[in-house]
C-alpha positions in Angstrom: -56.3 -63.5 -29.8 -53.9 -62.6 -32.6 -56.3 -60.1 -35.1 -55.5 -59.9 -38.8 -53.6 -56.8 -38.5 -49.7 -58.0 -37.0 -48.5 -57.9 -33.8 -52.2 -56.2 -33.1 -54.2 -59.0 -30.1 -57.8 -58.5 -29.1 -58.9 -59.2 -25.8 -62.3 -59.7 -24.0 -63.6 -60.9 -20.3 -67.0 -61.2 -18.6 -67.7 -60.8 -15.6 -70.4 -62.4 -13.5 -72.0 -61.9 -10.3 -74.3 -65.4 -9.3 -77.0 -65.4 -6.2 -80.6 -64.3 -6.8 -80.1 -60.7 -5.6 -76.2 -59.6 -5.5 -74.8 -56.1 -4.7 -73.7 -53.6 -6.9 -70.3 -55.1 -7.8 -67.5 -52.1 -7.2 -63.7 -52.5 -7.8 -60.9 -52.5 -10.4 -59.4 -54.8 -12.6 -55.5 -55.0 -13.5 -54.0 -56.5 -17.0 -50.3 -58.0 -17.5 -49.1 -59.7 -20.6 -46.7 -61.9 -20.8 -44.3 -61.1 -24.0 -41.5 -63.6 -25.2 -39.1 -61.5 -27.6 -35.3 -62.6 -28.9 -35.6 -65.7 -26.1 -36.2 -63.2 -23.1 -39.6 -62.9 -21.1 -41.0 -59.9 -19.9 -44.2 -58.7 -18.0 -46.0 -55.6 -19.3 -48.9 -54.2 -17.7 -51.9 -53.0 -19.9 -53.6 -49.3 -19.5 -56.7 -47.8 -20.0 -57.6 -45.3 -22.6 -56.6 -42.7 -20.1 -53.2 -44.2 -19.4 -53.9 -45.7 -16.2 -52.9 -49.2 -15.0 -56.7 -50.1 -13.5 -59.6 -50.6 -15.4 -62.8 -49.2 -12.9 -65.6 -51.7 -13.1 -69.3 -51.0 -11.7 -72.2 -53.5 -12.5 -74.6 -55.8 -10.9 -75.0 -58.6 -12.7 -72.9 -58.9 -15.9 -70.1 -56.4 -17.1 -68.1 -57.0 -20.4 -64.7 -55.3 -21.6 -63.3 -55.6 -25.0 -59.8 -53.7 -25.7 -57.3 -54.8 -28.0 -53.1 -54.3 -27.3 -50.2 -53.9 -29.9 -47.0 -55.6 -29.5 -43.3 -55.3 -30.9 -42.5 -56.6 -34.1 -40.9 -60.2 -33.6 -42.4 -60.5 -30.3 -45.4 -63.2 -29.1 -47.6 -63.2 -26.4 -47.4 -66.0 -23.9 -50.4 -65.6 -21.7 -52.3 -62.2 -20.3 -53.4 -61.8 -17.0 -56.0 -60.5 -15.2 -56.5 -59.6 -11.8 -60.0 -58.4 -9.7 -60.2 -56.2 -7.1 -63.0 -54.7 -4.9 -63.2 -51.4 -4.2 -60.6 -49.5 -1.6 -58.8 -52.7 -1.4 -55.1 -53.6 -2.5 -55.5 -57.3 -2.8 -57.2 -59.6 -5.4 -60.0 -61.2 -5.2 -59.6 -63.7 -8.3 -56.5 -63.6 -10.8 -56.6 -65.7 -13.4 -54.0 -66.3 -16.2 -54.5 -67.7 -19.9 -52.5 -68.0 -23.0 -53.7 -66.3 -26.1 -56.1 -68.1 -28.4 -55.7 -69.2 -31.7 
């Protein structure tokens, strides 16, 4: 979502983990944003507040992340992207895609 401040877009995602007692979920998750800028499309992948391209995730029930992105002037977000993976391995376990909200 689009924040008062332009070009500037807030995201958030929860995660939960259903069944009466679950493990200790372990992994990773992975961001790309769609961008749309003089009629061209481009992927960009999101990083972590140390520069890295995964976001570690630990919990057992419920786990939350808020983080917000900046874009170019005269450029708009199509969708963002979100991929999950469990620990140690390379391929996703859910990726989901959705456009930005209003």
């Amino acid at each position: 979502k689009e924040t008062q401040i332009p070009g500037k877009y807030r995201y958030a995602l929860t995660l939960i983990q259903s069944g009466e007692r679950p493990n200790d979920f372990k992994g990773s998750l992975k961001f790309q944003v769609k961008l749309s800028q003089n009629g061209q499309s481009k992927l960009i992948p999101l990083v972590n507040k140390n520069s890295h391209r995964s976001f570690p995730v630990e919990f057992k029930f419920l786990h939350r992340l808020e983080e917000s992105f900046i874009v170019p002037p005269d450029t708009s977000v199509e969708n963002i992207q979100v991929q999950v993976f469990k620990e140690g391995s390379s391929k996703a376990i859910l990726t989901e895609t959705v456009p930005p909200a209003l």
